[in-house]
Biotite code that builds the C-alpha atoms (Angstrom):
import biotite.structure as struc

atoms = struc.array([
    struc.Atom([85.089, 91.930, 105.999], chain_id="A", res_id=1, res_name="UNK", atom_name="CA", element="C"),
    struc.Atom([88.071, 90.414, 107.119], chain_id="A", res_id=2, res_name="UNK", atom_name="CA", element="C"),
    struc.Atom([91.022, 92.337, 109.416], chain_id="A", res_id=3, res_name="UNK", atom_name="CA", element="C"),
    struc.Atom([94.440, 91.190, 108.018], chain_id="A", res_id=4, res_name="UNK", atom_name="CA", element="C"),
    struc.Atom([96.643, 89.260, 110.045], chain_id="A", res_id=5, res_name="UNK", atom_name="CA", element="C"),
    struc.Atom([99.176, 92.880, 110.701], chain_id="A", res_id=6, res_name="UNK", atom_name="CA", element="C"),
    struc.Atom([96.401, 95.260, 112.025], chain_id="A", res_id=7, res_name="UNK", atom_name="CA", element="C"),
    struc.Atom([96.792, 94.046, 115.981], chain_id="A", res_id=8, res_name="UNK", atom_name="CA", element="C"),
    struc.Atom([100.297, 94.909, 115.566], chain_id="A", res_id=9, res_name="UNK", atom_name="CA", element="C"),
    struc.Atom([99.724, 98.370, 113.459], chain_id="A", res_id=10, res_name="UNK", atom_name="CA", element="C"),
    struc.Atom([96.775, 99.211, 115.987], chain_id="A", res_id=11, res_name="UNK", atom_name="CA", element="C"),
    struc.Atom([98.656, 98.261, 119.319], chain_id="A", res_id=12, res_name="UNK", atom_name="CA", element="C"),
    struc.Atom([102.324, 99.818, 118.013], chain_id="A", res_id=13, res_name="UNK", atom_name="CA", element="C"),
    struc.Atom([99.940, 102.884, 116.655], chain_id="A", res_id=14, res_name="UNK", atom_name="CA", element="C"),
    struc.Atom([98.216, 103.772, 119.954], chain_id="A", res_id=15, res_name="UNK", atom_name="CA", element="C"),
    struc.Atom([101.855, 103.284, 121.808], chain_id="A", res_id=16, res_name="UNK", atom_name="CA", element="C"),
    struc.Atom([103.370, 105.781, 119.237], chain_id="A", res_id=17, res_name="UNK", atom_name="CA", element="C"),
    struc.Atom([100.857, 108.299, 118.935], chain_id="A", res_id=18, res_name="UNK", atom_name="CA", element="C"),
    struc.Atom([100.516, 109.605, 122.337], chain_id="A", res_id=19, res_name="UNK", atom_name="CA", element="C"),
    struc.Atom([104.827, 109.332, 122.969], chain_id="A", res_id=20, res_name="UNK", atom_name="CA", element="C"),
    struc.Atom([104.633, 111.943, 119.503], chain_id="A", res_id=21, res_name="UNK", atom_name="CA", element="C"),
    struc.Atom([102.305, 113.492, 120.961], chain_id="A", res_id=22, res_name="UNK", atom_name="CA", element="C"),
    struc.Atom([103.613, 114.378, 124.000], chain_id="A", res_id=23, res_name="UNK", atom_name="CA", element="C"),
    struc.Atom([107.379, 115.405, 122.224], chain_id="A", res_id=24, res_name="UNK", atom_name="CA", element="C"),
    struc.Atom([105.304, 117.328, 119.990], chain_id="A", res_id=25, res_name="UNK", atom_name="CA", element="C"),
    struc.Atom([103.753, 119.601, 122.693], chain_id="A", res_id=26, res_name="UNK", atom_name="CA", element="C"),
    struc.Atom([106.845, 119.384, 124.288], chain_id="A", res_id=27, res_name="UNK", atom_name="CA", element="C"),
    struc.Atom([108.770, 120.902, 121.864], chain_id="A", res_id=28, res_name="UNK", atom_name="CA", element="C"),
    struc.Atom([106.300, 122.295, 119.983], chain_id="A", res_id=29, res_name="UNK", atom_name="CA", element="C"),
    struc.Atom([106.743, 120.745, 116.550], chain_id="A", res_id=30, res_name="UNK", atom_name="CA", element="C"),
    struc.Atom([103.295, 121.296, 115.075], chain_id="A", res_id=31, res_name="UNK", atom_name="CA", element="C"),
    struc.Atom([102.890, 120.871, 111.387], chain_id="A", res_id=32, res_name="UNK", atom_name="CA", element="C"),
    struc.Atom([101.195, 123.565, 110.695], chain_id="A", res_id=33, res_name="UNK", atom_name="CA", element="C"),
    struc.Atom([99.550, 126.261, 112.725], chain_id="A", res_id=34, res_name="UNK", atom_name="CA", element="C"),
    struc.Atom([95.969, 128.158, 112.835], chain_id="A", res_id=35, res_name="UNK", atom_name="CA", element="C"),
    struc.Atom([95.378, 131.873, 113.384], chain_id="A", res_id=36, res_name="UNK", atom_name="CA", element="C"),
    struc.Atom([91.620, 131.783, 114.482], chain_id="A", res_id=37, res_name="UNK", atom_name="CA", element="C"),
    struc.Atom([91.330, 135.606, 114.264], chain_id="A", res_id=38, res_name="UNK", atom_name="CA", element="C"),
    struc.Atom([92.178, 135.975, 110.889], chain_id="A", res_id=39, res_name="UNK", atom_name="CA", element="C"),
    struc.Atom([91.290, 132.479, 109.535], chain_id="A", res_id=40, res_name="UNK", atom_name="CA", element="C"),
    struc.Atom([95.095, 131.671, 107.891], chain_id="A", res_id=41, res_name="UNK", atom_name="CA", element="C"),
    struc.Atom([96.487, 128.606, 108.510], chain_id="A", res_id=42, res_name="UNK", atom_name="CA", element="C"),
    struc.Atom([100.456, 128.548, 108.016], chain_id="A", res_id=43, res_name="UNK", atom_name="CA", element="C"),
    struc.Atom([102.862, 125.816, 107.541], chain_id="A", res_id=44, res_name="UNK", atom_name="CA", element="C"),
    struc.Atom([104.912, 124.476, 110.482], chain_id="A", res_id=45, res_name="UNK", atom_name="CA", element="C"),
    struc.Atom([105.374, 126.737, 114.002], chain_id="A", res_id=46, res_name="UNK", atom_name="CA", element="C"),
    struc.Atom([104.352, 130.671, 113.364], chain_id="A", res_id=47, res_name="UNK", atom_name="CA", element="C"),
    struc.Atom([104.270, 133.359, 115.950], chain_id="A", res_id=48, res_name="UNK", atom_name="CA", element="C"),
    struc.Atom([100.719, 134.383, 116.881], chain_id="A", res_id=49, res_name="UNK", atom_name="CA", element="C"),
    struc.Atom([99.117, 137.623, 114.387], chain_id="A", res_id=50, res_name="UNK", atom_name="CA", element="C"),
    struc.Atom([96.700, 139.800, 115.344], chain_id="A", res_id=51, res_name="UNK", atom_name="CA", element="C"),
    struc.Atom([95.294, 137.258, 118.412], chain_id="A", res_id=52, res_name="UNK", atom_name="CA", element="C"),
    struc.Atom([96.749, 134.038, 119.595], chain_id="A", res_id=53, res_name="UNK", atom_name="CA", element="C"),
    struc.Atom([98.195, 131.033, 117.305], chain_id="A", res_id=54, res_name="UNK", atom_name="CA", element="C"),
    struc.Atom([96.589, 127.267, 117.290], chain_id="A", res_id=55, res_name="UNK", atom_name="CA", element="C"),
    struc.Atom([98.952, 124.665, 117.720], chain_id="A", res_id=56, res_name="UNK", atom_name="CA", element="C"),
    struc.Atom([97.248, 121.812, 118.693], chain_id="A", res_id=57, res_name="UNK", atom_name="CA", element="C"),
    struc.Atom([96.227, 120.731, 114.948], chain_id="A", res_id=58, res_name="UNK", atom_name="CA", element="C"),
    struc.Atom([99.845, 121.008, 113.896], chain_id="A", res_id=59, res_name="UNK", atom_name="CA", element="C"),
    struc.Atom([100.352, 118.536, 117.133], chain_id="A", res_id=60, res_name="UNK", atom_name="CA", element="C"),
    struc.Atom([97.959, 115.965, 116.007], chain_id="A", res_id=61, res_name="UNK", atom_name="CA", element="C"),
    struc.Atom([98.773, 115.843, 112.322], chain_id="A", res_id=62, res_name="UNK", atom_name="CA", element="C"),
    struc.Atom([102.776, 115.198, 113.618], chain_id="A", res_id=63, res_name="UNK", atom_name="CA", element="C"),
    struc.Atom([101.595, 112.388, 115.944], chain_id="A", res_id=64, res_name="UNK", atom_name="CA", element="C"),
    struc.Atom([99.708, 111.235, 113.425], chain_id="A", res_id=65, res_name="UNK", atom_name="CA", element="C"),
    struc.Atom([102.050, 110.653, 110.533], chain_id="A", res_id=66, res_name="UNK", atom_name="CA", element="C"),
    struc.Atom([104.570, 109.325, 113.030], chain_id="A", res_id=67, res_name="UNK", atom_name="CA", element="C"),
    struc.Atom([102.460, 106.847, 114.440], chain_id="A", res_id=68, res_name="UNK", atom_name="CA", element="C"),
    struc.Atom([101.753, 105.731, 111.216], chain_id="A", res_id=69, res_name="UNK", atom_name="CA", element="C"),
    struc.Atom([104.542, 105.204, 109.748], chain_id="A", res_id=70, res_name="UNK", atom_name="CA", element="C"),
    struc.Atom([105.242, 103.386, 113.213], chain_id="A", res_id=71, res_name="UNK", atom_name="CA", element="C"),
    struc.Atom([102.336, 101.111, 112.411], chain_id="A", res_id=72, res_name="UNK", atom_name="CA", element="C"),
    struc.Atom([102.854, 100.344, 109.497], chain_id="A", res_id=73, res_name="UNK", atom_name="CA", element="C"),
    struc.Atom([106.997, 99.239, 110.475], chain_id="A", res_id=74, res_name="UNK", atom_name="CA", element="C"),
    struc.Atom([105.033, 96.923, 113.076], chain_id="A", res_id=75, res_name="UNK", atom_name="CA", element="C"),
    struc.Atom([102.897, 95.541, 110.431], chain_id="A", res_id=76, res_name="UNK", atom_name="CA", element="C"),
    struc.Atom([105.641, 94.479, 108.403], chain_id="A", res_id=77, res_name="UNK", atom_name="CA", element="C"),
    struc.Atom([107.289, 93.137, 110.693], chain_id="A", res_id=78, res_name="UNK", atom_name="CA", element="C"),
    struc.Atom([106.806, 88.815, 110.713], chain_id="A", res_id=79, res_name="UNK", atom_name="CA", element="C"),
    struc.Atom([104.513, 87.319, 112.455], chain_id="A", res_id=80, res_name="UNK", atom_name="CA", element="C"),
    struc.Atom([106.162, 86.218, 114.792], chain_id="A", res_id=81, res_name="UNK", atom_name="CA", element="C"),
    struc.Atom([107.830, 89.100, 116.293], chain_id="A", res_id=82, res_name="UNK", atom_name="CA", element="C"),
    struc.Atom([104.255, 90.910, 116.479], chain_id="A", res_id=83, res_name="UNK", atom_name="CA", element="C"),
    struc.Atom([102.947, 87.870, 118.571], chain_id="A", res_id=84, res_name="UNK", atom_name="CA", element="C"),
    struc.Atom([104.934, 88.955, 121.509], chain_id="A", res_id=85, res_name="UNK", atom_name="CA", element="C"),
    struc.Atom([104.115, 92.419, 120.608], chain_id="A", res_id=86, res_name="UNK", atom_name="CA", element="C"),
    struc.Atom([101.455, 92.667, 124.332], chain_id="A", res_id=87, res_name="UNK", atom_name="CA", element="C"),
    struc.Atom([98.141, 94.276, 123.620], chain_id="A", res_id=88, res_name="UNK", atom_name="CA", element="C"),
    struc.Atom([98.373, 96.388, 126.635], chain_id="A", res_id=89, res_name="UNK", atom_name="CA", element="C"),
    struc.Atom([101.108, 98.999, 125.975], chain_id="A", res_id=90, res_name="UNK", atom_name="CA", element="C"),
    struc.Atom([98.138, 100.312, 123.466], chain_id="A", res_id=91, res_name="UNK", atom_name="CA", element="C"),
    struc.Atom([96.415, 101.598, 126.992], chain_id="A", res_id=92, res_name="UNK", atom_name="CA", element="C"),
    struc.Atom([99.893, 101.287, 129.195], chain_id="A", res_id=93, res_name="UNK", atom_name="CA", element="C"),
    struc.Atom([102.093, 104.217, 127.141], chain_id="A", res_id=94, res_name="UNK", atom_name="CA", element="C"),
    struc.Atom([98.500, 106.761, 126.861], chain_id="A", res_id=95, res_name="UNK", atom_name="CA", element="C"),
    struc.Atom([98.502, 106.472, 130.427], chain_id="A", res_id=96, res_name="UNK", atom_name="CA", element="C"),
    struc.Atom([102.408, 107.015, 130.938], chain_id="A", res_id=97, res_name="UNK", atom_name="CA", element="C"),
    struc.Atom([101.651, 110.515, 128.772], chain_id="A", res_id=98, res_name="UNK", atom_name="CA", element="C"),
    struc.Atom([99.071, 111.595, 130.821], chain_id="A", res_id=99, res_name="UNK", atom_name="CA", element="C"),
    struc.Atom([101.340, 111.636, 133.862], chain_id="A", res_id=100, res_name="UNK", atom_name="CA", element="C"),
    struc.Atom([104.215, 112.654, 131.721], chain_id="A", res_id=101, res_name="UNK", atom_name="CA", element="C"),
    struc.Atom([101.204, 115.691, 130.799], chain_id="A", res_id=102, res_name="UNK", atom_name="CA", element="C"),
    struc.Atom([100.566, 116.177, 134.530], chain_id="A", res_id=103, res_name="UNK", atom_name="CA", element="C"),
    struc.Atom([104.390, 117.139, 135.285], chain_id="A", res_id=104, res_name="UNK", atom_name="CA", element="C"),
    struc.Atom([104.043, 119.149, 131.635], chain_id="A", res_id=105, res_name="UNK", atom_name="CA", element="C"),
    struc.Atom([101.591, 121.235, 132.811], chain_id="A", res_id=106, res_name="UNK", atom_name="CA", element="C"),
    struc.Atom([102.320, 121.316, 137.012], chain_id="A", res_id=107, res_name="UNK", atom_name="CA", element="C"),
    struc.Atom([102.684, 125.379, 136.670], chain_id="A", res_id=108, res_name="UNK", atom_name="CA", element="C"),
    struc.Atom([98.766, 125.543, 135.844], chain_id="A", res_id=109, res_name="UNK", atom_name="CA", element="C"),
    struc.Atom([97.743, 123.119, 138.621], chain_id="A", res_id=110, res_name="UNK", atom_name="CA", element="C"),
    struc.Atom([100.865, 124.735, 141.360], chain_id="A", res_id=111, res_name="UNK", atom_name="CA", element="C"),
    struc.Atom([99.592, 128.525, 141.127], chain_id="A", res_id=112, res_name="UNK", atom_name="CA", element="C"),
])
């Protein structure tokens, strides 16, 4: 099996873009969809909790997802020689941005 001469590019600009998305998307809570747990529904797109509490995290990852796609597969379009300067490291570099950007999110849990 061979890897085509795009997928550094898709992987690196895909890793990069997931976790911004995903971050925005917790931020401003645009889940796809949502999951009731106590009643076993799942609902299109951000629903108030019924009868228990609402699931957004699935909603979260399914928008990350289909932007970082789409984000991958611009980079893997791109030429060749755009995506060579395109450095492998912002696929570990921008992950570990969110988590500190998820630190500051979340300070009210860790500043009680």
């Amino acid at each position: 099996m061979t890897v085509p001469r795009s997928f550094p590019a898709f992987a690196v600009v895909f890793a990069a873009a997931f976790a911004v998305a995903y971050v925005i998307s917790v931020d401003r809570n645009l889940a796809l969809f949502t999951y009731h747990p106590a009643i076993y529904e799942w609902g299109l797109g951000v629903q108030k909790p019924k009868d228990g509490p609402a699931m957004y995290w699935f909603g979260w990852l399914a928008t990350s997802g289909i932007v970082a796609t789409v984000a991958g597969a611009v980079a893997a379009w791109l030429p060749g020689s755009i995506t060579r300067r395109l450095w492998s490291g912002w696929s570990w570099a921008v992950p570990v941005a969110v988590m500190v950007a998820f630190c500051y999110l979340l300070r009210g849990y860790f500043l009680r």
